[in-house]
C-alpha positions in Angstrom: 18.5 -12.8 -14.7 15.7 -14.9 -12.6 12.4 -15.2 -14.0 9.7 -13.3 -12.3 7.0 -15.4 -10.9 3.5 -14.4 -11.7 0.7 -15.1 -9.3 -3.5 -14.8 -10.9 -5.2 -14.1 -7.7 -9.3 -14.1 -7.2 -10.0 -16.6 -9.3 -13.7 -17.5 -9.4 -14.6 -19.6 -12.4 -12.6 -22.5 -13.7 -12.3 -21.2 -16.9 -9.8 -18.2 -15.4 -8.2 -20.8 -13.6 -7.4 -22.5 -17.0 -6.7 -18.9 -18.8 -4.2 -18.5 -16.3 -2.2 -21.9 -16.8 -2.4 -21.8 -20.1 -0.5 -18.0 -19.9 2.2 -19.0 -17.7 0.8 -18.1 -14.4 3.0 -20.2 -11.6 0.4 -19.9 -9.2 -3.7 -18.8 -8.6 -5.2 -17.6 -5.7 -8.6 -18.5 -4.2 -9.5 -15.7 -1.9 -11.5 -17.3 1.5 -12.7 -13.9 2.3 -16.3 -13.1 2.3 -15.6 -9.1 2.5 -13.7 -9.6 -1.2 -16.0 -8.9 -4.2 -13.8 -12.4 -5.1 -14.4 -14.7 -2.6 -15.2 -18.3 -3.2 -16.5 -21.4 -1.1 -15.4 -24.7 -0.7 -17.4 -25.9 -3.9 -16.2 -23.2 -6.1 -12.7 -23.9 -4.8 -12.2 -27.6 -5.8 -14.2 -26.8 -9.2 -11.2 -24.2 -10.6 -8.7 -26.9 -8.9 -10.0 -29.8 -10.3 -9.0 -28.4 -14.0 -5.8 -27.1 -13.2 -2.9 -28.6 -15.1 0.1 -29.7 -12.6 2.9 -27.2 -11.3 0.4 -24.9 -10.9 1.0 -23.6 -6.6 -3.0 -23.6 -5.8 -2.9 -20.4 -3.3 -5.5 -19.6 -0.5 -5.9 -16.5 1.2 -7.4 -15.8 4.3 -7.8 -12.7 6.5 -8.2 -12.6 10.3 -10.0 -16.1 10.1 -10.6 -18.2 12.8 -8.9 -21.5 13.3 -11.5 -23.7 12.7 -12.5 -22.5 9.4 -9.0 -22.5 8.2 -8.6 -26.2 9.2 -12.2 -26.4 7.5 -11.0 -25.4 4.1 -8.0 -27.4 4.3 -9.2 -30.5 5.0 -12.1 -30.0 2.0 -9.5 -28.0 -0.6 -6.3 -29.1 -1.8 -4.2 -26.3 -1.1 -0.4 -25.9 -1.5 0.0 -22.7 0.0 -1.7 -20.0 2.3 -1.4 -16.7 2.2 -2.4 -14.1 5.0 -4.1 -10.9 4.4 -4.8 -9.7 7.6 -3.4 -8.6 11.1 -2.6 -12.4 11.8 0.8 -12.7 14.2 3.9 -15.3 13.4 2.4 -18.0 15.5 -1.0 -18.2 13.7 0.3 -18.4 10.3 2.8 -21.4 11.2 0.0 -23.8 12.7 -1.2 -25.0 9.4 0.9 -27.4 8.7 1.7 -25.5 4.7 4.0 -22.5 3.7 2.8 -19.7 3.8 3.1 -16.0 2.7 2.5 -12.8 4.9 0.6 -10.1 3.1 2.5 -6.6 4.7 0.1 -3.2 4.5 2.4 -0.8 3.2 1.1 2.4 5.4 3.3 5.1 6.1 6.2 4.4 8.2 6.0 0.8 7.8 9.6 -0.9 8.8 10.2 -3.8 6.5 12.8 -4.8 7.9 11.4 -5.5 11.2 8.3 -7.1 9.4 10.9 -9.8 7.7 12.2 -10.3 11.4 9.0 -10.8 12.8 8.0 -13.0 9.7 10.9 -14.6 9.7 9.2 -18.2 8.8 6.7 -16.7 5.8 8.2 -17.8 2.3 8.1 -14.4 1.4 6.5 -11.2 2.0 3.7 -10.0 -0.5 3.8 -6.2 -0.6 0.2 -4.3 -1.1 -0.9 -0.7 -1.0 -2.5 0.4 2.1 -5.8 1.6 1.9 -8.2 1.7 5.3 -10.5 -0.8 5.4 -9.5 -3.2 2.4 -7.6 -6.2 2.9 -6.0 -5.9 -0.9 -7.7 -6.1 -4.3 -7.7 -2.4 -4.2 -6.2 -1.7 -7.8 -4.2 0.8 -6.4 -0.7 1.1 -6.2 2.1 2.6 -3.5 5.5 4.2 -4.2 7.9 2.0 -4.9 10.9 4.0 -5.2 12.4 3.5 -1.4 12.3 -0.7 -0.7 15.2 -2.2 1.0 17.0 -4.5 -0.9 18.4 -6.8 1.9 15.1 -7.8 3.5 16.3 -11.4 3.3 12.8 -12.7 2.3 11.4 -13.2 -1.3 9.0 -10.1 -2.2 5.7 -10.7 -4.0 5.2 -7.2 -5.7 1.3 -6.8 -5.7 -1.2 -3.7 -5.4 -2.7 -1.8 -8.8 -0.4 -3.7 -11.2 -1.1 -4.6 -14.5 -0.1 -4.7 -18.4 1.0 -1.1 -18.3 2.7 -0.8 -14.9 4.0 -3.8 -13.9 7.5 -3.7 -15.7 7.8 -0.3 -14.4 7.3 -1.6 -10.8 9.6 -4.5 -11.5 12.1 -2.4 -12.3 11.7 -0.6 -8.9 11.2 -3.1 -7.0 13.2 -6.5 -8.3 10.5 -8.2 -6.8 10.8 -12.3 -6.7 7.2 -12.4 -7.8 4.6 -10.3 -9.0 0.7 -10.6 -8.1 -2.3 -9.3 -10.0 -6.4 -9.6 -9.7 -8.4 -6.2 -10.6 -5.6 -5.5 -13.1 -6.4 -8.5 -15.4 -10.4 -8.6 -15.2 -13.3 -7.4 -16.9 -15.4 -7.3 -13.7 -14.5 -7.7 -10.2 -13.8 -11.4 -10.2 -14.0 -12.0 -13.4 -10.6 -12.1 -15.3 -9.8 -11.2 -19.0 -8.2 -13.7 -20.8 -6.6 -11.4 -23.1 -5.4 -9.5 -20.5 -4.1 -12.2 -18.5 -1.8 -13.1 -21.6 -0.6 -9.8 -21.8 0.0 -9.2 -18.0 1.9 -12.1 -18.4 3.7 -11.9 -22.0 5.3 -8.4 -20.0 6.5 -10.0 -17.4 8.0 -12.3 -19.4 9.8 -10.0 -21.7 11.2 -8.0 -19.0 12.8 -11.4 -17.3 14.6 -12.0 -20.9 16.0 -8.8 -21.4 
């Protein structure tokens, strides 16, 4: 069986960072989203990256930005990855010069399929509940029981998961990846070390059974 990549998104403070390494995490996020209750700036940004270990994919995510402040943040962070929260079209993502993922909505009646068409150059698709007027973060989650399996594309599982759930939405899903933020914190933005291990020590014992 592959190993389930696990994603620590929103981190803030360099010690989460670290927490999140030292778990197993494969990859943080570093929301550039003022609307998120998690966003940082360009300072806070290169202070959790400066005390990463290596192998660790540095993610940033972005929703409905303009241009210029994208190309701001990348020419002042070191980023290895972007990842797109909001209504952004194929072209935009690709510009950037960095892989990137496509965060997909999952309202009612949305057509994967076609979205992994349309997509079609993402690295994979991050699945998130729908809820109007948040970009993600929500801690809620959305059914998982009817995915199609040939999307062709590498799913991120993300929306609501944490210790309790996120086996059980593995399961469902056979996702590629799994993402968590409110579901390993303390506070918004503020992760729980302890629950960061155990996020992570679950999805870890689901990949080795």
């Amino acid at each position: 069986m592959n190993r389930i990549r696990v994603k620590i998104c929103g981190i803030t403070r360099p010690e989460d960072g670290v927490a999140a390494a030292s778990a197993g995490a494969d990859a943080i996020g570093l929301v550039f989203f003022t609307g998120s209750p998690r966003a940082v700036g360009i300072d806070a940004a290169n202070s959790i990256i400066r005390v990463l270990p290596p192998f660790i994919t540095r993610v940033g995510l972005f929703v409905d930005a303009p241009e210029d402040y994208i190309r701001s943040v990348l020419n002042n962070v070191d980023l290895d990855m972007l990842q797109f929260h909001g209504s952004e079209p194929p072209v935009d993502c690709q510009q950037f010069g960095r892989p990137y993922i496509k965060a997909i909505s999952m309202n009612p009646g949305i057509n994967l399929l076609e979205q992994s068409k349309k997509y079609d150059k993402a690295a994979g698709l991050l699945l998130d509940s729908h809820v109007p007027g948040k970009a993600g973060g929500t801690g809620q989650t959305f059914d998982w029981s009817e995915l199609p399996r040939d999307l062709k594309k590498p799913v991120i599982l993300a929306g609501g998961l944490d210790a309790d759930n996120v086996v059980v939405g593995i399961r469902r899903v056979r996702p590629y990846a799994v993402d968590v933020s409110g579901g390993v914190e303390s506070a918004p933005g503020i992760k729980d070390r302890e629950k960061i291990i155990r996020f992570i020590e679950r999805v870890g014992a689901y990949s080795d059974e």
